[in-house]
C-alpha positions in Angstrom: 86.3 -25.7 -146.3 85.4 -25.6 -142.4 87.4 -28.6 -140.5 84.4 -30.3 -138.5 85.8 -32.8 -135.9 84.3 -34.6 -132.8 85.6 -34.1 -129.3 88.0 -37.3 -128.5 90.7 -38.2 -126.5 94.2 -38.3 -128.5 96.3 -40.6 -127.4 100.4 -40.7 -127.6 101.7 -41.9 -131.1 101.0 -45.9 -131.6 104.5 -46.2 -132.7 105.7 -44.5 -129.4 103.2 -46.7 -127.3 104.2 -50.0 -128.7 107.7 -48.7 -127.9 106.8 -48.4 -124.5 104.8 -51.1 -123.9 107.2 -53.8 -125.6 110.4 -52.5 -123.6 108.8 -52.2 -120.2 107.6 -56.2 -121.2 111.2 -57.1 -122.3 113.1 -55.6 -119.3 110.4 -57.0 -116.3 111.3 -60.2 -118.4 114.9 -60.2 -118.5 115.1 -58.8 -115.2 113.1 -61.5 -113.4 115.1 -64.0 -115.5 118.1 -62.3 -114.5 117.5 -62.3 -110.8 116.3 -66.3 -111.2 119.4 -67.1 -112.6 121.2 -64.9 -110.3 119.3 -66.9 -107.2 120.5 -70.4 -108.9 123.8 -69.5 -108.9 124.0 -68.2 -105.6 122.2 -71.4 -104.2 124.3 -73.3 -106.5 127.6 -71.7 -105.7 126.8 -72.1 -102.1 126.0 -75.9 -102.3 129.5 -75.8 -104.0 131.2 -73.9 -101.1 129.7 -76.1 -98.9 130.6 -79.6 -100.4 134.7 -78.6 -100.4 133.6 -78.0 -96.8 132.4 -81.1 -95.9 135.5 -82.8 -98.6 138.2 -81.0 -96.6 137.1 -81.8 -93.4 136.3 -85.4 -93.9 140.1 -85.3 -95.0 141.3 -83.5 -91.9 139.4 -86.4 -89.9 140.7 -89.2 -92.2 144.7 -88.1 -91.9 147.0 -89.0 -88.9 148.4 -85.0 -87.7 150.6 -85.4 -85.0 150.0 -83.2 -82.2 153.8 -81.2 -82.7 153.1 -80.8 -86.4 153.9 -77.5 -87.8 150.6 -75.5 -88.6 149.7 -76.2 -92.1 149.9 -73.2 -94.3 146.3 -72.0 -95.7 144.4 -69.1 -97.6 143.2 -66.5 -95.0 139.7 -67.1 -96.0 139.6 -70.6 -95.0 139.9 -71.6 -91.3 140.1 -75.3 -89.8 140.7 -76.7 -86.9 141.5 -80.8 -85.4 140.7 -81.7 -81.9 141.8 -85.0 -80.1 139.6 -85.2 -77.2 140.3 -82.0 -75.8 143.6 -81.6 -77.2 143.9 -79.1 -80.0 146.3 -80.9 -82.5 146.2 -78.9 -85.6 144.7 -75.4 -86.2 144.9 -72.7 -88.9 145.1 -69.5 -86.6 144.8 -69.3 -82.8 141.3 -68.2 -81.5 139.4 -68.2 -77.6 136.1 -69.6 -79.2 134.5 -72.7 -77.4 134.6 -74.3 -80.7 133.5 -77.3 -79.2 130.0 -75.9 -78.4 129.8 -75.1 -82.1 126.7 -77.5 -83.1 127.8 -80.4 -85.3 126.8 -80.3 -89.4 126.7 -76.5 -91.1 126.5 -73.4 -89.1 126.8 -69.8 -89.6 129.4 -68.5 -86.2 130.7 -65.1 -85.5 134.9 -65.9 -85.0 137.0 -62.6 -83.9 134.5 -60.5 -85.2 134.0 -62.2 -88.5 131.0 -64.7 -89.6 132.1 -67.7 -91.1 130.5 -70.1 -92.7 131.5 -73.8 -90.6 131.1 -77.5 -90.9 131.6 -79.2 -87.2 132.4 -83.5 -87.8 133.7 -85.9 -85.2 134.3 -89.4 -85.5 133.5 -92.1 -82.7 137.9 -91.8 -82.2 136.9 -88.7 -80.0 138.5 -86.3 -83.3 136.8 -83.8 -84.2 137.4 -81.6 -87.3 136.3 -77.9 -88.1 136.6 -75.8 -91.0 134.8 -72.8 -92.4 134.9 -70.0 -95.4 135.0 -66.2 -94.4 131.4 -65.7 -95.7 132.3 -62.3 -96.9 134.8 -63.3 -98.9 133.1 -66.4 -99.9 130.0 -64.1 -100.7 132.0 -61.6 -102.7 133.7 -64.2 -104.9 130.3 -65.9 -105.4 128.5 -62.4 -106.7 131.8 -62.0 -109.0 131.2 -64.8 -110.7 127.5 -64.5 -111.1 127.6 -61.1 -111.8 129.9 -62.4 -115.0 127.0 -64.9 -115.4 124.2 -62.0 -115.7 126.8 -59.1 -117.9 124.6 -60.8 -121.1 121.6 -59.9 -119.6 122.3 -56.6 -119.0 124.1 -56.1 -122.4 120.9 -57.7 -124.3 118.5 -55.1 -123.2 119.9 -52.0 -125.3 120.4 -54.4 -128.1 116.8 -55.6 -127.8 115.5 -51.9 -127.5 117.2 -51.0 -130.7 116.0 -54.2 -132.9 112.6 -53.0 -131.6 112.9 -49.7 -132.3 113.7 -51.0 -136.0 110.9 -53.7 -136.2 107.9 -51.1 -134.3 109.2 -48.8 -137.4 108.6 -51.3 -139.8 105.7 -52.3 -138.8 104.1 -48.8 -138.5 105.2 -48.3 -141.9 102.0 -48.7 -143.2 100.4 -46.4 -140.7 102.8 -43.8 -141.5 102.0 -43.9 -145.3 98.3 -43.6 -144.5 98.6 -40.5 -142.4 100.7 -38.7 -144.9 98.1 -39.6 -147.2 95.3 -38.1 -145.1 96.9 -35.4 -144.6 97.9 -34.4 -148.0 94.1 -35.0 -149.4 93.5 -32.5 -151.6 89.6 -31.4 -151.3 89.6 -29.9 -154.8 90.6 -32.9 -156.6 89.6 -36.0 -154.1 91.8 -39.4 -154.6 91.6 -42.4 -153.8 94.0 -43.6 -151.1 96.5 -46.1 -152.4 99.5 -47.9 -150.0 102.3 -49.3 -151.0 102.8 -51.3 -147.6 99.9 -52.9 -146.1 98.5 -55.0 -143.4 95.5 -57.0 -143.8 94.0 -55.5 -140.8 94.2 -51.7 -142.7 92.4 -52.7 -145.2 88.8 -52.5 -144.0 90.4 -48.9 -143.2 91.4 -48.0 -146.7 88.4 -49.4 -148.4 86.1 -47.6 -146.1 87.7 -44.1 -146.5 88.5 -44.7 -150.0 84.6 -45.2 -150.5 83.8 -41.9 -148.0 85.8 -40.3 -150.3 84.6 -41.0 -153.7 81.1 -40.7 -152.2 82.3 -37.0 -151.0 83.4 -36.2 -154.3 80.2 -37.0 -156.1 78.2 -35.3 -153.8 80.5 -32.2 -154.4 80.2 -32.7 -158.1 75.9 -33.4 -157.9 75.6 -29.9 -156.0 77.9 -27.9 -158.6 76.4 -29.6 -161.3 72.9 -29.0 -160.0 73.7 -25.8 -158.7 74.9 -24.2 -162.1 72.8 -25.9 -164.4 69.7 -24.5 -162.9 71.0 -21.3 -162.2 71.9 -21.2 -165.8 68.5 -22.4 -167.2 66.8 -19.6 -165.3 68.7 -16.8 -166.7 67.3 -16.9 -170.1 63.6 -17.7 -169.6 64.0 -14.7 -166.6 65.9 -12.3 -169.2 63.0 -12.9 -172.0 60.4 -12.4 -169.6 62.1 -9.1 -167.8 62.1 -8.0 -171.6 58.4 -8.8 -172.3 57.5 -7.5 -168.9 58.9 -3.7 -170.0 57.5 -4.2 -173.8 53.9 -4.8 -171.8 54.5 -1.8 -170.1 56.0 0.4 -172.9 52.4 -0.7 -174.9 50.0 -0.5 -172.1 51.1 2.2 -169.4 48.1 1.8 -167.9 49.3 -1.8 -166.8 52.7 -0.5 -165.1 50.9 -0.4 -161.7 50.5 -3.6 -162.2 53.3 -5.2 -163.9 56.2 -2.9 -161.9 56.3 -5.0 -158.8 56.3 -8.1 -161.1 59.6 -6.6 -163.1 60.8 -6.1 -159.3 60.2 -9.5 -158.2 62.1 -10.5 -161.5 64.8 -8.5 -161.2 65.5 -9.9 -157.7 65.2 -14.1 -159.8 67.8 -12.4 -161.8 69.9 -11.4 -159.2 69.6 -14.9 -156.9 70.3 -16.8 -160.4 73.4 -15.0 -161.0 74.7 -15.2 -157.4 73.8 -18.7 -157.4 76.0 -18.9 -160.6 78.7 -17.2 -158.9 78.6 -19.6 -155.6 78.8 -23.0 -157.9 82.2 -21.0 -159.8 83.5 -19.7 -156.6 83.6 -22.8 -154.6 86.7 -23.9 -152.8 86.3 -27.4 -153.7 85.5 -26.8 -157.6 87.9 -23.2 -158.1 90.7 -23.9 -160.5 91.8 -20.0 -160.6 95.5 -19.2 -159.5 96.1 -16.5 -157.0 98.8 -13.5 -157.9 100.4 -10.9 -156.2 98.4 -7.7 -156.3 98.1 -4.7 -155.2 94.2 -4.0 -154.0 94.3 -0.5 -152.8 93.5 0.6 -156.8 90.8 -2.2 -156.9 89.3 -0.6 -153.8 89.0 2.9 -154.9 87.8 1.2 -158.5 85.1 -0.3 -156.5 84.0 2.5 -154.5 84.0 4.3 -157.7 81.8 2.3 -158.8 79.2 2.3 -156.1 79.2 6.2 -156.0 76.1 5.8 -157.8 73.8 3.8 -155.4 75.2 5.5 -152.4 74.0 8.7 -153.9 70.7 7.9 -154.0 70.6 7.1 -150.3 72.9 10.2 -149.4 75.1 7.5 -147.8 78.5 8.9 -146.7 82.2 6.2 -147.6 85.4 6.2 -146.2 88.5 4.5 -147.4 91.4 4.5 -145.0 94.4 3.0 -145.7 98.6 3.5 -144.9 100.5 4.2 -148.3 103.7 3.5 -146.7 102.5 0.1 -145.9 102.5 -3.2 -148.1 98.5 -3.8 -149.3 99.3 -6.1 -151.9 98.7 -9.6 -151.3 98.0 -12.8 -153.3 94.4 -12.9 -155.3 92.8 -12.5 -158.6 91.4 -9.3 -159.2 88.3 -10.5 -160.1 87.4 -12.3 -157.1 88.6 -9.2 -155.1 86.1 -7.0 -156.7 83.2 -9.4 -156.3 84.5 -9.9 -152.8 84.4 -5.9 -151.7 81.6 -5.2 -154.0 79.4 -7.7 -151.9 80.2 -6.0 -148.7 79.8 -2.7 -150.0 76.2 -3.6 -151.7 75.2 -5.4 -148.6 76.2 -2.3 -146.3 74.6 0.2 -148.9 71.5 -2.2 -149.1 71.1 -2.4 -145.2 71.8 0.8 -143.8 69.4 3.6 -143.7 69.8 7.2 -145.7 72.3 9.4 -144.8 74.3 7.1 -143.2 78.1 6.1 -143.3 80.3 3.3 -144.5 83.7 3.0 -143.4 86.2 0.4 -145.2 89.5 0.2 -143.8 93.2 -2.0 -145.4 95.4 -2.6 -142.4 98.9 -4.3 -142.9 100.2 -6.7 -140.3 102.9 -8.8 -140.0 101.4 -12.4 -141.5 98.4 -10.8 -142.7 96.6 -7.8 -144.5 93.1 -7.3 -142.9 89.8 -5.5 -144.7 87.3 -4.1 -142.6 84.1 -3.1 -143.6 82.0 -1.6 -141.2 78.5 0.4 -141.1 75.8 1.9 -139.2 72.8 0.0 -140.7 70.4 -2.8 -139.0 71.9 -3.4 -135.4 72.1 -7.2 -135.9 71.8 -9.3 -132.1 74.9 -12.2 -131.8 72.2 -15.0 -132.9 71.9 -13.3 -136.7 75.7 -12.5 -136.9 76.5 -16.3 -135.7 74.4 -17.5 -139.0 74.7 -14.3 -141.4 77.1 -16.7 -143.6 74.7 -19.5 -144.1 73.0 -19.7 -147.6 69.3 -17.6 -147.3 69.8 -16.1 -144.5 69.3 -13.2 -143.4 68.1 -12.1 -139.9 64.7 -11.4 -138.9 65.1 -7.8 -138.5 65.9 -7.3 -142.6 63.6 -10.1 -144.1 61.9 -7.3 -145.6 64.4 -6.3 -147.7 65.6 -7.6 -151.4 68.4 -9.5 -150.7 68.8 -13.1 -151.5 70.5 -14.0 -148.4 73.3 -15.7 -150.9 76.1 -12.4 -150.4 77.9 -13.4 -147.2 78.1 -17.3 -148.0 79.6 -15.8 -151.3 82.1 -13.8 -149.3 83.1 -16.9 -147.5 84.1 -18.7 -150.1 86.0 -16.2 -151.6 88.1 -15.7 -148.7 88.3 -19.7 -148.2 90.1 -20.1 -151.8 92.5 -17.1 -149.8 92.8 -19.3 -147.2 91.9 -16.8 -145.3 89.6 -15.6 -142.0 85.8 -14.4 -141.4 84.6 -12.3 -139.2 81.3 -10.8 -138.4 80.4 -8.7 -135.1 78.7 -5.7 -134.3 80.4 -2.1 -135.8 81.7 0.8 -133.5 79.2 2.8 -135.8 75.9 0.9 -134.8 75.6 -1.7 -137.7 77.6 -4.7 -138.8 81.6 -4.9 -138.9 82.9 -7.5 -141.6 86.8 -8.0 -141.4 88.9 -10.5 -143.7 92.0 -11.2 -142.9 94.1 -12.8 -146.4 97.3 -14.0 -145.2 100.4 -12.4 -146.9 102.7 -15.5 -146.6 101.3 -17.9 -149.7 102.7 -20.5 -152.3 103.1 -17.8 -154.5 105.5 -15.8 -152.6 107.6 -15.3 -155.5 105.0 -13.7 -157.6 105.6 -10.1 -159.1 103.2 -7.4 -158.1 100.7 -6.9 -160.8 
């Protein structure tokens, strides 16, 4: 059967995309949450900073330091100095800044080549206090600590990528089973689709293809049915009145003018019923034949034995060429081989003039065995060879002839049970080239050679 499909745009797989679009969701989330919670802690850890600031300092201004006391001892991050009018009474390192035109509240001031972070107070005693943090250190401690606060964060996202990996999965499940299920539909015996795991949203889906296919599978059976039974009904009424016809004409010979071209015309019912018959048992959807390994150069030469007769009377010249050292058996029934070749060779004998010349060639490839039949009869234009398969048809340059028009859409089944390949294009010797390629890798591999 011929895979028909539209033209569409195939996206990435769902389970892939809801992958994608979930993380990139989950990490803009976490990291804007992060780098909130990282800005609160900053602001808050500097509001912190900056209250021991003001704390120490309004106890600098608060105790009595005499102005020969030793130099308290301090962390070299944290720098203060006391003023008494203009009398430096306490300090925590000597410096040359004009401290005193330092602004009065919370400053940022550049002190031997470091910034600091300062609080300036003075009291209406004329002391005045001043302290500061080394804002690189201060800033370094601070993004230690909030870099501790914001390690969960960063751990969380590979955790939350693997649980979603693990729900997306489950959730595709059911999509999953559905496209196995499509994909395994077997067009000679159709089946409903049945899922263990569903969705209520799949199963419009399920109904709806479940319904395509039973309808598909009656219309297959309707045509086979329809097909055979009338081809079948025909072939006895035809046969008694193909008998009577040569009775008449055994009786009266004086009626054979007459009644020959009816026998003709009968002879030709005969031959559509019975090809007719053959395309309703030879159809990929309805075959229930098995395949063996066989080897068809005999069935060849038994063929073109056979059609010695016919080509005689049109002094019509066959060639078989084939490698004996090569492998030409592949997997068929015999039966459906002969019909197969015997087509091809009655449709080349049919349609190519008197002493003329067939040429059938078996080639052996690698993943294949290819038959060629080729001829030097009715040069056919690429219109007729793009529709020489369809039922009836058969070209406007041969619809004078006696074929049915049935022999090539019976070769294309054939070689669709095969599984195999069609093609039709003009012949190096003037008429049509058929070659069938039957692939040599099958289900049956391990079959003997009959």
């Amino acid at each position: 059967m011929k895979n028909v499909g539209l033209k569409m745009h195939v996206m990435q797989s769902l389970r892939t995309y809801l992958t994608k679009v979930i993380t990139a969701i989950m990490v803009l989330v976490i990291s804007v949450a992060a780098y909130q919670a990282y800005q609160t802690n900053l602001s808050y850890t500097e509001q912190r900073y900056d209250a021991e600031l003001k704390t120490l300092a309004q106890l600098l201004l608060s105790v009595e330091i005499s102005a020969v006391a030793e130099q308290i001892t301090v962390d070299e991050s944290i720098l203060y100095e006391v003023w008494q009018g203009r009398t430096k009474i306490a300090s925590a390192f000597a410096n040359n800044e004009n401290t005193a035109e330092f602004p009065l509240g919370f400053s940022e001031q550049n002190i031997a080549f470091t910034r600091w972070r300062i609080f300036h107070v003075a009291n209406d005693k004329g002391k005045r206090v001043l302290v500061g943090f080394n804002s690189v250190e201060r800033f370094a401690y601070a993004d230690e600590l909030i870099s501790r606060s914001i390690v969960p964060f960063i751990v969380a996202v590979p955790l939350c990528v693997i649980a979603l990996l693990i729900a997306v999965r489950f959730a595709t499940r059911p999509l999953r089973e559905l496209e196995e299920q499509l994909l395994q539909i077997d067009f000679k015996a159709l089946k409903p689709i049945h899922l263990q795991h569903s969705f209520r949203e799949l199963t419009p889906v399920i109904n709806t293809t479940n319904g395509l296919l039973i309808k598909l599978h009656d219309s297959y059976a309707r045509e086979q049915t329809f097909s055979g039974n009338v081809a079948h009904e025909l072939r006895t009424p035809l046969a008694v009145l193909k008998i009577n016809v040569e009775n008449a004409i055994q009786q009266f010979p004086e009626t054979k003018h007459e009644l020959a071209p009816l026998g003709h015309h009968i002879d030709r019912l005969i031959n559509v019923t019975n090809q007719l018959l053959l395309l309703a048992k030879t159809h990929p959807q309805w075959y229930q034949g098995t395949l063996s390994l066989h080897s068809v150069v005999p069935q060849v030469q038994s063929v073109i034995s056979n059609m010695y007769p016919k080509l005689l009377t049109k002094r019509q010249e066959i060639e078989f060429q084939f490698d004996p050292l090569q492998c030409n058996s592949l997997h068929t029934a015999p039966h459906l081989f002969d019909l197969l070749l015997s087509n091809l060779l009655n449709n080349a004998h049919k349609y190519t003039q008197e002493a003329s010349k067939i040429e059938v060639k078996l080639n052996t490839f690698d993943q294949y065995i290819e038959l060629i039949v080729a001829d030097s009869g009715v040069l056919l234009n690429e219109q007729d060879i793009a529709k020489l398969t369809k039922r009836f048809y058969r070209g406007l340059q041969v619809q004078d002839s006696d074929g049915a028009g049935l022999g090539l859409a019976l070769i294309q089944q054939i070689v669709e049970i095969h599984n195999g390949r069609l093609q039709l294009q003009r012949s190096n010797l003037g008429g049509l080239e058929v070659s069938i390629q039957f692939p040599i890798a099958t289900l049956n591999s391990g079959a003997e050679i009959a």
